[in-house]
C-alpha positions in Angstrom: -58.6 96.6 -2.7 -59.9 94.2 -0.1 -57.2 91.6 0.6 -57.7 88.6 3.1 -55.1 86.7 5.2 -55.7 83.3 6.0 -53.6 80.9 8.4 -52.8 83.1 10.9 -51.5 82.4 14.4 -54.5 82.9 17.3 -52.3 85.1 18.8 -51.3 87.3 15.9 -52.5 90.8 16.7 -54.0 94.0 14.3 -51.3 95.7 15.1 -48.6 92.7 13.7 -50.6 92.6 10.8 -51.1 96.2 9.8 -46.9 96.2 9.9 -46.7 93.5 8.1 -48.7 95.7 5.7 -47.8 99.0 5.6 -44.5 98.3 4.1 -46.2 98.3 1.0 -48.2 101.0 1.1 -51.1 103.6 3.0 -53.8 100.8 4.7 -57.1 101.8 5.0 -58.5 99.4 7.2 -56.8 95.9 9.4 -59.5 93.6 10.9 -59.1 90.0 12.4 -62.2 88.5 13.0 -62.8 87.8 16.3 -65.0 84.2 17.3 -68.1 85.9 19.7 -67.9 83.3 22.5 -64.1 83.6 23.8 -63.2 87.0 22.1 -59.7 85.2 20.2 -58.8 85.2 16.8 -60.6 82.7 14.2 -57.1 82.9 12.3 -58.0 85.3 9.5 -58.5 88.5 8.4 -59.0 91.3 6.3 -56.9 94.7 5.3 -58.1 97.3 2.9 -55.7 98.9 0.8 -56.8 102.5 -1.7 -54.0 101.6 -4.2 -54.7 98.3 -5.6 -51.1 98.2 -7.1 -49.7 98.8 -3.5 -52.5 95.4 -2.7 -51.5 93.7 -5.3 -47.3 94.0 -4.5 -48.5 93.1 -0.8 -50.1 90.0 -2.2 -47.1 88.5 -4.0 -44.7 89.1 -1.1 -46.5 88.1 1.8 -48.2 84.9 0.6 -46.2 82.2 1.4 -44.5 83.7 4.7 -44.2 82.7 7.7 -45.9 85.2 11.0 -45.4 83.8 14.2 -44.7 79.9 13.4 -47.7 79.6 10.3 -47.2 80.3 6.8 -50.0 82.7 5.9 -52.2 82.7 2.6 -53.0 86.0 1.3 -55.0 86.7 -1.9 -58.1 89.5 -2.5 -61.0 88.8 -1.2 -63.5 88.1 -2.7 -66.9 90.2 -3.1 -70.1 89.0 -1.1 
């Protein structure tokens, strides 16, 4: 299950997020999305979790929290 995380600090790394994470469960995949021009964070990002109980559980408990000063959104994301 694709997840996105919204709200997040520029400086918030992949590595912070996959922790954040991987308490739940196996990750598949942890990208921030990166703005072209300056090479910093745009503030979100996506992590791909295999078990979409282990996504959803990751969901409840991390929406809401607070990661380096900003209270995150996190929800799945939705398809193209």
């Amino acid at each position: 299950m694709k997840v996105l995380i919204r709200n997040l600090a520029r400086s918030t790394t992949e590595a912070e997020v996959l922790a954040l994470f991987e308490v739940h469960g196996a990750v598949q995949s942890c990208t921030l999305v990166m703005d072209e021009h300056n090479g910093k964070s745009k503030g979100f990002g996506f992590v791909e979790m295999p078990n979409p109980g282990d996504a959803k559980a990751a969901i409840k408990t991390l929406n809401g929290t607070k990661v380096d000063n900003n209270i995150i959104r996190v929800k799945k994301a939705e398809a193209k």
